[in-house]
C-alpha positions as CSV (number, residue, x, y, z in Angstrom):
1,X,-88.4,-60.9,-0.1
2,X,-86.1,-63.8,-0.2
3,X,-85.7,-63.7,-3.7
4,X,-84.9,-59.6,-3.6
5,X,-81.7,-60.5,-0.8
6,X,-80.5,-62.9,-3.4
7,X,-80.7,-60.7,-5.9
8,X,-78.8,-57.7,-4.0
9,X,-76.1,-60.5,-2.6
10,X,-75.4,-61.2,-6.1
11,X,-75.1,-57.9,-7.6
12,X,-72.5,-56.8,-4.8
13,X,-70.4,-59.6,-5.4
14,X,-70.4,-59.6,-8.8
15,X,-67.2,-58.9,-11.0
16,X,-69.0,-57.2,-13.6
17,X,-69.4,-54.3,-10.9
18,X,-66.1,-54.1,-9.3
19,X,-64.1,-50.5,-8.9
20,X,-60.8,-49.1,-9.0
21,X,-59.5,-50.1,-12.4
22,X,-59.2,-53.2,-11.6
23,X,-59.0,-56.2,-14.4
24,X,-60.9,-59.1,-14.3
25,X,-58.3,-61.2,-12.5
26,X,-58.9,-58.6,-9.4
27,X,-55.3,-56.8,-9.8
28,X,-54.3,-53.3,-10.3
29,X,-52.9,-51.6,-13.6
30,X,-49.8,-49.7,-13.0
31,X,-46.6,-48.5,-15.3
32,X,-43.0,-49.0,-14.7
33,X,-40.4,-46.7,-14.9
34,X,-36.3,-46.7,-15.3
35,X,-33.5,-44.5,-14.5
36,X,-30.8,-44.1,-17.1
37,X,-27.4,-43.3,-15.8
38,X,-23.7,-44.7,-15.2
39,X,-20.4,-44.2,-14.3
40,X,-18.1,-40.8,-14.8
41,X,-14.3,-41.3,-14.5
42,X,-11.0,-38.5,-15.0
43,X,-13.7,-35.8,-14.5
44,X,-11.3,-32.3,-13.2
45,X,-14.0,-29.5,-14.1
46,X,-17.3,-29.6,-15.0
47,X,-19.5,-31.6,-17.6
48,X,-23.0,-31.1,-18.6
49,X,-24.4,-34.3,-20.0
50,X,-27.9,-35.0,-21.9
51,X,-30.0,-37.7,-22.1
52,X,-32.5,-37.6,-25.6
53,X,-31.3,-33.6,-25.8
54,X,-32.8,-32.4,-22.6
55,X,-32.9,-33.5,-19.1
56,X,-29.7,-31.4,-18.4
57,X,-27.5,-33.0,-15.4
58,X,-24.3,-31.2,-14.5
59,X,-21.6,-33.3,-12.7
60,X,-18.5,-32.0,-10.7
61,X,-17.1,-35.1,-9.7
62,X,-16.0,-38.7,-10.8
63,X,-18.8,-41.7,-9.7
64,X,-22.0,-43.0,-10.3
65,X,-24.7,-40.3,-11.7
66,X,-28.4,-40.7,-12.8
67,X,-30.7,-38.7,-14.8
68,X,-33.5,-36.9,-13.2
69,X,-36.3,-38.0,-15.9
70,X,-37.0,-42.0,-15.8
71,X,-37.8,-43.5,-18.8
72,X,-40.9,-46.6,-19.3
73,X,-40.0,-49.8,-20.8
74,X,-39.3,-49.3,-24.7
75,X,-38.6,-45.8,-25.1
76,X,-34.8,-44.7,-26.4
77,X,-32.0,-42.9,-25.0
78,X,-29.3,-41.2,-26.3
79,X,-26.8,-39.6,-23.9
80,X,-24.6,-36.7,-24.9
81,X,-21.9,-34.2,-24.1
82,X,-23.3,-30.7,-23.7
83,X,-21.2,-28.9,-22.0
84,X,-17.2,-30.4,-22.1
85,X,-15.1,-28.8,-19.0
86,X,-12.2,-26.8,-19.7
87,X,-9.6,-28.3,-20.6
88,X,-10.9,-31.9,-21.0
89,X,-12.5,-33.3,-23.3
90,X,-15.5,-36.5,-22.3
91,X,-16.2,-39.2,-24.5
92,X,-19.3,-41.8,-23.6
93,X,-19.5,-45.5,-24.3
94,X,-23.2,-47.4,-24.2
95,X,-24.7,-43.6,-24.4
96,X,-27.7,-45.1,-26.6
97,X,-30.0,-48.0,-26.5
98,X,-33.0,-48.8,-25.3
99,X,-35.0,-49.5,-22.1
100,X,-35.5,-53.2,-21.1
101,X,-37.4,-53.6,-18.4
102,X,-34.8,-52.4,-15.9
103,X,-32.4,-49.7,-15.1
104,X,-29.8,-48.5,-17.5
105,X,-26.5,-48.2,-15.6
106,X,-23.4,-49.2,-17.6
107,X,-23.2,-45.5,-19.9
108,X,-19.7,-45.1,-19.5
109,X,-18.1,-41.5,-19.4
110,X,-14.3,-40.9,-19.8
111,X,-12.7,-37.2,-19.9
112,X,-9.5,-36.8,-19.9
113,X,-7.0,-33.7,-20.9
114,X,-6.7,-32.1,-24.0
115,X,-2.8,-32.0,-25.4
116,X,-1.2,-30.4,-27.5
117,X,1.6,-31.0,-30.0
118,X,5.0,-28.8,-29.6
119,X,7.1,-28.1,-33.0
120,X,8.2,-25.8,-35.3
121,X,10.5,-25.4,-38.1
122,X,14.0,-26.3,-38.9
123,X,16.1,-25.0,-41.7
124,X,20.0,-24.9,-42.7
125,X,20.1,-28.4,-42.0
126,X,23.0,-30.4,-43.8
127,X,23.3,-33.7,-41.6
128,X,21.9,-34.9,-37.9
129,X,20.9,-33.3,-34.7
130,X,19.1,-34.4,-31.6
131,X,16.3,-32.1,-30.1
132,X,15.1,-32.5,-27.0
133,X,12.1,-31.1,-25.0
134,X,12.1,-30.6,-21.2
135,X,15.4,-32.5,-21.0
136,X,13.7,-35.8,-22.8
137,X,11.5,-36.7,-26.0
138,X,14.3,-37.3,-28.0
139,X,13.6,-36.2,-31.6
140,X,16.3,-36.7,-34.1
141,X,16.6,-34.9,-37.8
142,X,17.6,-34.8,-40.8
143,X,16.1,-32.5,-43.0
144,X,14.6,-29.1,-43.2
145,X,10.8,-28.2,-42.7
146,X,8.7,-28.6,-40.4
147,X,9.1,-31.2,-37.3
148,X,6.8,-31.9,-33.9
149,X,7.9,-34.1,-30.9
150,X,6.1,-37.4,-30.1
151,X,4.6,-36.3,-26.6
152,X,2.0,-34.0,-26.5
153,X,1.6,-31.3,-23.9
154,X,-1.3,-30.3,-21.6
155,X,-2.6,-26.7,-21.4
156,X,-0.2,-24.6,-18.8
157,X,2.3,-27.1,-19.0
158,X,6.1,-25.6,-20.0
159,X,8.0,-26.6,-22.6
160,X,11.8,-26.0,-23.1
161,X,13.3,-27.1,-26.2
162,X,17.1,-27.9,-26.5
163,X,19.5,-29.3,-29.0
164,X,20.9,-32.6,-27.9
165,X,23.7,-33.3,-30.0
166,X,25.0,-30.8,-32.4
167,X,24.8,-31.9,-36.7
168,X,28.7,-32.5,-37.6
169,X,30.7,-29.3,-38.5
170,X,27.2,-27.1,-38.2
171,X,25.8,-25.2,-35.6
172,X,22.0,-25.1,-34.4
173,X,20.6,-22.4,-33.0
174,X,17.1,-22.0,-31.0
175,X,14.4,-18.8,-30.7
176,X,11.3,-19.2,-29.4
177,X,12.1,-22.6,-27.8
178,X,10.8,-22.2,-24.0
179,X,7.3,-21.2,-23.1
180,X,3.9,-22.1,-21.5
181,X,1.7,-24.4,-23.7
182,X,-1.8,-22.1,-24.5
183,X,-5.0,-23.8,-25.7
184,X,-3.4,-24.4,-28.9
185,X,-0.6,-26.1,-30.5
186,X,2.7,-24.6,-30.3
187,X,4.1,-24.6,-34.2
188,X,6.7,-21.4,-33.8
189,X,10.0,-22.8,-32.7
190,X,12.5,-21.8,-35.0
191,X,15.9,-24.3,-35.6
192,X,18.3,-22.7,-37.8
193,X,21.8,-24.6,-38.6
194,X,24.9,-23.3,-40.3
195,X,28.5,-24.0,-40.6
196,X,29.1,-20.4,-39.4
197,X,28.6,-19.3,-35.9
198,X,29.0,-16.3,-34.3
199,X,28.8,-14.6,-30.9
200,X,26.7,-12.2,-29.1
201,X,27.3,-9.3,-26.6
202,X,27.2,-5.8,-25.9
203,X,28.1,-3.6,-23.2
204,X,26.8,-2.9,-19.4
205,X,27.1,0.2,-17.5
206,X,25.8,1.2,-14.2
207,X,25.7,-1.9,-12.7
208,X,25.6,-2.0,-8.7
209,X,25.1,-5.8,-7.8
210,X,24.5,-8.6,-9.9
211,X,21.8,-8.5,-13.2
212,X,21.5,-11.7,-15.0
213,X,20.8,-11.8,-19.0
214,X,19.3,-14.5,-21.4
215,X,20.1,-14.8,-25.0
216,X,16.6,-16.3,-26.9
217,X,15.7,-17.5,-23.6
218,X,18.3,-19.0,-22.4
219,X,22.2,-19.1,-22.5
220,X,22.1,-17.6,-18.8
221,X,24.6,-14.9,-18.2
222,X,25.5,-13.0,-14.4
223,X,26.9,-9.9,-14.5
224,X,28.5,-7.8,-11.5
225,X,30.7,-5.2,-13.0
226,X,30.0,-2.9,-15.6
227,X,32.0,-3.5,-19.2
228,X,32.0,-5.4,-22.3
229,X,29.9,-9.3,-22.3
230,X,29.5,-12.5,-24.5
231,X,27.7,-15.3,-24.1
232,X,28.9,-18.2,-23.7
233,X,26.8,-20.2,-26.7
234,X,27.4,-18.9,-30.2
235,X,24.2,-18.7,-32.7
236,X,24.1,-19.8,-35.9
237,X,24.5,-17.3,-39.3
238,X,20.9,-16.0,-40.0
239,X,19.9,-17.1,-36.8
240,X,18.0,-14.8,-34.5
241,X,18.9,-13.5,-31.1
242,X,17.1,-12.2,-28.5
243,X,18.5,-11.0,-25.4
244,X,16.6,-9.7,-22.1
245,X,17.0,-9.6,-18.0
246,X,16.1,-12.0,-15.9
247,X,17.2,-11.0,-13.3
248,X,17.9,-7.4,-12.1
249,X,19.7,-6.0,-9.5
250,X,18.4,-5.6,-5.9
251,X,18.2,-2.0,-5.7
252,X,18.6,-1.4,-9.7
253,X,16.4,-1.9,-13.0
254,X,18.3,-2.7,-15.9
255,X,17.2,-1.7,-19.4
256,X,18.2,-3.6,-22.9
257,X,18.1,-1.8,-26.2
258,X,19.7,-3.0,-29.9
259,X,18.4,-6.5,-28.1
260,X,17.6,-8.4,-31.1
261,X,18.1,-9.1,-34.7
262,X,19.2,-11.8,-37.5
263,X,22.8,-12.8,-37.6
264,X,24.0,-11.8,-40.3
265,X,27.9,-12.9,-40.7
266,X,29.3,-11.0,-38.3
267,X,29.7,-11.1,-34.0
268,X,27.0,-8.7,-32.2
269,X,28.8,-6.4,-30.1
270,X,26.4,-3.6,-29.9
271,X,23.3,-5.1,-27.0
272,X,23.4,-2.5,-24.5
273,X,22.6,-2.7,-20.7
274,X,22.4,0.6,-19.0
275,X,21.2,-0.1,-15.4
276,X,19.8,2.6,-13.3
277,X,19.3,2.6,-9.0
278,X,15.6,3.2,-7.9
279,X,15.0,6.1,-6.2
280,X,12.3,7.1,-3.7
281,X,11.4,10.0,-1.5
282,X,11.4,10.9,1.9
283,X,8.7,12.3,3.8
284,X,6.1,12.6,6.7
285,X,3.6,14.6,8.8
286,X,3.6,18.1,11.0
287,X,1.7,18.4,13.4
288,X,1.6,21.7,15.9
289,X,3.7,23.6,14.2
290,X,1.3,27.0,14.4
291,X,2.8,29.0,12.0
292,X,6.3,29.4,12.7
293,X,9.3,28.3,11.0
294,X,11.1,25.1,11.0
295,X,13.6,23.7,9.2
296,X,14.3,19.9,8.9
297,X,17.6,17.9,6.6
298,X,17.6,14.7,5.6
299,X,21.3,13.3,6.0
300,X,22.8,16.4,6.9
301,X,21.5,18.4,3.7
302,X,18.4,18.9,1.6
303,X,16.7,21.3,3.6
304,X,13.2,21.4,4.4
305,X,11.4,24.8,5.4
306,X,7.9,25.2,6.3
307,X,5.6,27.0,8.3
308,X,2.5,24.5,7.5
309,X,1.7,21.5,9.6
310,X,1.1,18.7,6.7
311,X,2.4,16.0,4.5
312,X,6.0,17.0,3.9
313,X,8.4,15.7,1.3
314,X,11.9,16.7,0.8
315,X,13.0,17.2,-2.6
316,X,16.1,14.9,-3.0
317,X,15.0,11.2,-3.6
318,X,17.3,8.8,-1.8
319,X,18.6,5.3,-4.1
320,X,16.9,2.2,-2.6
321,X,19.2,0.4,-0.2
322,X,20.4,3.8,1.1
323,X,20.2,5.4,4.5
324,X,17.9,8.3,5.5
325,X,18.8,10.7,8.7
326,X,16.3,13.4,8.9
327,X,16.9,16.1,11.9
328,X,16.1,19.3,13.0
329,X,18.4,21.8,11.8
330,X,16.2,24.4,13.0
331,X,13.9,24.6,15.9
332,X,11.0,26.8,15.3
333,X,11.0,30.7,17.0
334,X,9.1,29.5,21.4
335,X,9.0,26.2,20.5
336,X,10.5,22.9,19.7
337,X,9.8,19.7,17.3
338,X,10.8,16.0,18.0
339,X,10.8,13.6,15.8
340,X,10.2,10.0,15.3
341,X,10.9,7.2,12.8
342,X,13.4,10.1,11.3
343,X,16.0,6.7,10.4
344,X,15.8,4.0,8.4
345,X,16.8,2.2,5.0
346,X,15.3,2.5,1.8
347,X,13.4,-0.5,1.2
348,X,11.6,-0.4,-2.4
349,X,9.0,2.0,-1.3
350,X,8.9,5.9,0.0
351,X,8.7,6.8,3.3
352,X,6.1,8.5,4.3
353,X,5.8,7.8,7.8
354,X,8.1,10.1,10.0
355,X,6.9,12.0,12.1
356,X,7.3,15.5,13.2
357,X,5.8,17.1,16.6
358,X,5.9,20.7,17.5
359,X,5.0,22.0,20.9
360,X,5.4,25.7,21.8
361,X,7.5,26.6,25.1
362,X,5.9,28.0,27.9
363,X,7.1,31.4,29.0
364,X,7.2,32.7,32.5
365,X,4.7,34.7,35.0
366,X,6.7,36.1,38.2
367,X,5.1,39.3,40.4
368,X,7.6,40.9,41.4
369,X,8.9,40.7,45.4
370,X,9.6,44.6,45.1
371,X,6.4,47.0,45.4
372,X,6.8,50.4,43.8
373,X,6.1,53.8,45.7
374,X,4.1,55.5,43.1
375,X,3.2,54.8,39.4
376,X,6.5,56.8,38.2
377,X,8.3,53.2,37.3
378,X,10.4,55.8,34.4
379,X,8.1,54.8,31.8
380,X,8.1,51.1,29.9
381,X,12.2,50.9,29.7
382,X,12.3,51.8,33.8
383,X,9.8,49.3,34.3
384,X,11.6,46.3,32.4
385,X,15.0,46.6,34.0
386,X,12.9,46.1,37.1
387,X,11.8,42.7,35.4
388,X,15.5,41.9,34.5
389,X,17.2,42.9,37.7
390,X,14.9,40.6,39.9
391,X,15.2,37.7,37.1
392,X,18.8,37.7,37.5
393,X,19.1,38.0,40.6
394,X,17.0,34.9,40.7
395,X,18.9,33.4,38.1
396,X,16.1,32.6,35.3
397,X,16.6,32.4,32.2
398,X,16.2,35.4,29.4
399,X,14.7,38.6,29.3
400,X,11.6,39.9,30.7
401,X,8.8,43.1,30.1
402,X,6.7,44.7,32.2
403,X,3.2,44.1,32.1
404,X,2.2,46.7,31.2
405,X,0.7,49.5,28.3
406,X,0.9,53.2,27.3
407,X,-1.1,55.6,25.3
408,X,1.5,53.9,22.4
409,X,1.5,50.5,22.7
410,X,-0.7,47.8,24.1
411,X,0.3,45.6,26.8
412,X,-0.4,42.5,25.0
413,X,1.3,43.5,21.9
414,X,4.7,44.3,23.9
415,X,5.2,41.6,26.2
416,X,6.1,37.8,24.8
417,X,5.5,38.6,21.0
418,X,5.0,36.0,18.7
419,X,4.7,33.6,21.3
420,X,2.3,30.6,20.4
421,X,2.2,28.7,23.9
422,X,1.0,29.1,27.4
423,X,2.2,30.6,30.5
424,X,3.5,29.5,33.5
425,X,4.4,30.3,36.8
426,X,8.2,30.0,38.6
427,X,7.2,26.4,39.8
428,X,5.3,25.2,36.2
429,X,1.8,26.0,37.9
430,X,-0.3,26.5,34.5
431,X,-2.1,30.3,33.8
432,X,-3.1,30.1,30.5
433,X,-2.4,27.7,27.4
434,X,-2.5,30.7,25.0
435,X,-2.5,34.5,25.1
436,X,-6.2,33.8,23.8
437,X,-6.8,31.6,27.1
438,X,-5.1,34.0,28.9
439,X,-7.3,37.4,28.0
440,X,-10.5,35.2,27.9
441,X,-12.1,36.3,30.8
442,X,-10.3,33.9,33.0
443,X,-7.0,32.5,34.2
444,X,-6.9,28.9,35.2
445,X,-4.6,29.3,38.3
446,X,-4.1,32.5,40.1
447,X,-0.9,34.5,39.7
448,X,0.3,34.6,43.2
449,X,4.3,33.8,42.6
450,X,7.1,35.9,42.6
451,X,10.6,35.4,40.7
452,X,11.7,33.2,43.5
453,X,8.6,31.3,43.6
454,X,7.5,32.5,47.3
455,X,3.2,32.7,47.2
456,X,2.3,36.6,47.5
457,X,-0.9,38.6,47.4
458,X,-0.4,41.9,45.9
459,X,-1.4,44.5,44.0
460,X,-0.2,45.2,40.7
461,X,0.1,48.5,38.1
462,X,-0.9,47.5,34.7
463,X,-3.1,50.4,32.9
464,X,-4.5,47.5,31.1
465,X,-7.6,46.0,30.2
466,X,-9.0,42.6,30.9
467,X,-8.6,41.6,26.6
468,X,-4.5,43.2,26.9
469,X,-5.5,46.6,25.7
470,X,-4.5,49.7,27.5
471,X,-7.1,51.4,29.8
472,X,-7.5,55.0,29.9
473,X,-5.6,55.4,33.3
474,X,-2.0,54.7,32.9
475,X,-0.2,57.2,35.3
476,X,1.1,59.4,32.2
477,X,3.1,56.2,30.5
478,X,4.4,55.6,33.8
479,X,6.4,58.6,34.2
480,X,3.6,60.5,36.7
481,X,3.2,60.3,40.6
482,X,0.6,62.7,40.7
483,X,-2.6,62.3,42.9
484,X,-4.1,63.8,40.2
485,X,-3.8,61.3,37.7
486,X,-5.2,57.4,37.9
487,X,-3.3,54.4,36.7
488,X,-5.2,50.9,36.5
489,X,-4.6,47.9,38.8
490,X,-4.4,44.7,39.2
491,X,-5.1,41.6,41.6
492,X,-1.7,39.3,41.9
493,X,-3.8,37.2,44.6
494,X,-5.8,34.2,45.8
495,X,-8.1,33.6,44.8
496,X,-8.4,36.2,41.7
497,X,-9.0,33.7,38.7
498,X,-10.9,36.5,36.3
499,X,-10.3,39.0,34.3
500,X,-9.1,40.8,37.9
501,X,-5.9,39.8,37.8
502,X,-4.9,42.6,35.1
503,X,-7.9,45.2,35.6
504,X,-10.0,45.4,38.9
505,X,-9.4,48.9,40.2
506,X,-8.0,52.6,39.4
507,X,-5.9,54.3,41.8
508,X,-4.3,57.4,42.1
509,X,-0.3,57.0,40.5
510,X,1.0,58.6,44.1
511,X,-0.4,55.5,45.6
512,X,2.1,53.2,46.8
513,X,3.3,49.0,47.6
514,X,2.6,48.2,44.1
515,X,3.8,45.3,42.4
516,X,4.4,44.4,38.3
517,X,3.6,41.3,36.5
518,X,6.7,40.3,34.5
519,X,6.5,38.1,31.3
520,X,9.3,36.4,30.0
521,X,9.7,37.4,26.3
């Protein structure tokens, strides 16, 4: 037994049996790994660098960066450029090597920003002159072809190119010398010397304000009457020209034809400026307006007639800078419009924004103060001057008819025609807001008032039914006091609020201490 614990002692102890990958010395097997990466510097976009043509890492911003894949000891890299950011262009120093036994961290990456050259070509040169771009880079001369300044350019930047000092007895003259550098060289300036100059102008007509012009981009020139112009800098024979606005009026656009050419011995008198004033309309909304007429000017003229509410426009445009005034010339037929934001100035836009609102008058209700003996009122005329004689005498305004409606003519069709609002009483108590509201069935306040606004409760002759139609009793068109013949009446009382207060009862026309409903017209 002894022997058989010795035996198992030894076996579990024994290195020949250990686990766990370990070597004979006991200790574990492992691999190392390394980052690659460095510094970025003058970065203003975006880069996308590589490392052994994968392992993409995209940077925004200047400092230390690493690669996302580690590398073991031995193995290459080679960092590039994948993606350069606009504008820029990245070069990398220590981008290739290999791995030591420790981090890689001194790849260097530089970007900085693309240039670009500025030149062009010269010609009709005969001695020395000084260009100079952006009011420096002095470049001097001497013979024709093609020339370039020293300092390069950056995309966007401007460039404005100048002569400095003029060649003896010659004259140099530049087109296409100011501008925005593209993504490109700019090779297209054009210098052409001569001992003959000459000058450039034209005409201007229209002019209201001040316009300023350029000749080949420069050579600035302000306006403010209309007539003949020069500019002040001659150009050189077989030079071009090239003359725009730079400026145009406030309130105007100005327009340049026969604008450019080749000078060709001789002054240019011809470039023409015709400046025109902008123009823009004047309008608004309707509202209420129900089918009747109104008229509306704009400063005192260009009428406007409609009958529609709606967008309105009026047909004369106004120049910008000008005044607008619009008004109602006429008011429409029971009714009245107001206006607002009708004034103003002309301000580089239309106006669309006045407003017109249209309300229809409200015509009077009295009963009258007089009852009638018998339904002989001497027909429809009799019964009006009734209306008339108690309105004046109680000093309203207009003229008023008789409620009232014959075998002929309806009562509803002869009493306020064409009127589109409501009715009221002597002391603005509301009836009805429509002749539809008012033969609906219902009245919203009783008519109870006579012409000088004392409460009554009477009866009333109308021979008229509750939707303003005649009824089939109507004492002979009011010419009949028979007891033999029926006229229809009426309830001027509280609290009568239906379709009473025109049709509630016949009678016989002998009848007496009637009233009439009178409606101003």
């Amino acid at each position: 037994m002894q022997i058989l614990l010795k035996a198992l002692l030894f076996l579990s102890f024994s290195p020949m049996f250990s686990c766990g990958g370990e070597t004979p010395g006991g200790e574990a097997s492992t691999t190392s790994h390394y980052t690659i990466g460095g510094t970025l510097s003058g970065l203003s976009g975006t880069v996308v660098l590589q490392n052994n043509e994968g392992d993409d890492l995209e940077l925004t911003a200047d400092g230390p960066f690493v690669f996302l894949s580690e590398l073991e000891d031995a193995d290459t890299y080679a960092i590039t450029v994948s993606i350069q950011p606009d504008d820029e262009s990245c070069s990398i120093s220590n981008g290739t090597g290999v791995v030591a036994a420790s981090d890689v961290s001194n790849i260097s990456i530089v970007c900085s920003s693309i240039t670009h050259t500025v030149g062009g070509t010269v010609a009709g040169l005969s001695g020395t002159v000084v260009l100079q771009n952006n009011e420096g880079d002095d470049l001097e001369l001497t013979t024709d072809g093609p020339f370039t300044f020293l300092t390069e350019l950056e995309a966007a930047d401007a460039y404005a190119v100048t002569v400095l000092t003029q060649p003896d007895d010659e004259s140099c003259s530049i087109s296409n010398g100011t501008g925005v550098v593209a993504a490109s060289d700019v090779s297209d300036i054009s210098i052409v010397c001569s001992s003959t100059i000459h000058t450039v102008g034209g005409t201007v007509t229209g002019l209201l304000g001040a316009v300023v012009l350029q000749n080949n981009a420069g050579d600035d020139l302000t306006l403010e009457a209309d007539g003949d112009f020069t500019f002040t800098t001659a150009v050189a024979d077989g030079a071009s020209y090239n003359v725009s606005v730079v400026t145009n009026p406030a309130t105007q656009i100005c327009t340049v034809s026969t604008n450019n050419g080749i000078i060709s011995g001789v002054n240019v008198t011809d470039v023409d400026v015709t400046c025109s004033t902008n123009t823009y309309t004047v309008g608004g909304t309707i509202a209420g307006l129900a089918g009747r007429t109104v008229v509306l000017q704009n400063n005192a003229g260009d009428d406007f007639t409609t009958t529609a509410n709606g967008s309105f426009t009026f047909a004369t445009a106004v120049a910008d800078g000008g005044a607008y005034d619009v008004t109602v010339r006429t008011q429409p037929s029971g009714g009245s419009c107001s206006l607002s934001g009708a004034t103003g100035t002309l301000d580089g836009t239309d106006v669309t924004d006045i407003t017109v609102t249209c309300i229809a008058d409200n015509k009077i209700i009295f009963v009258t103060s007089t009852a009638y003996s018998n339904g002989n009122l001497g027909g429809l005329s009799g019964a009006d001057a009734q209306c008339n004689t108690l309105a004046s005498a109680a000093s309203l305004t207009g003229t008023f008819s008789a409620w009232l409606s014959t075998s002929t003519v309806n009562a509803k069709d002869r009493v306020s025609v064409g009127h589109a609002g409501g009715f009221v009483l002597i002391n603005s108590t509301v009836i009805a807001s429509s002749f539809s509201d008012l033969l609906d069935g219902s009245i919203q306040n009783p008519i109870n008032r006579n012409e000088s606004s004392t409460v009554i409760s009477y009866n009333t002759m109308t021979g008229t039914s509750q939707d303003g139609t005649a009824h089939a009793n109507k004492c002979n068109d009011w010419t009949s006091s028979s007891s033999s013949i029926s006229g229809e009446w009426g309830a001027a009382t509280t609290p009568i609020t239906n379709g009473g207060w025109t049709d509630i009862f016949s009678n016989t026309c002998a009848t007496g201490n009637a009233h009439l409903y009178c409606f101003q017209d």
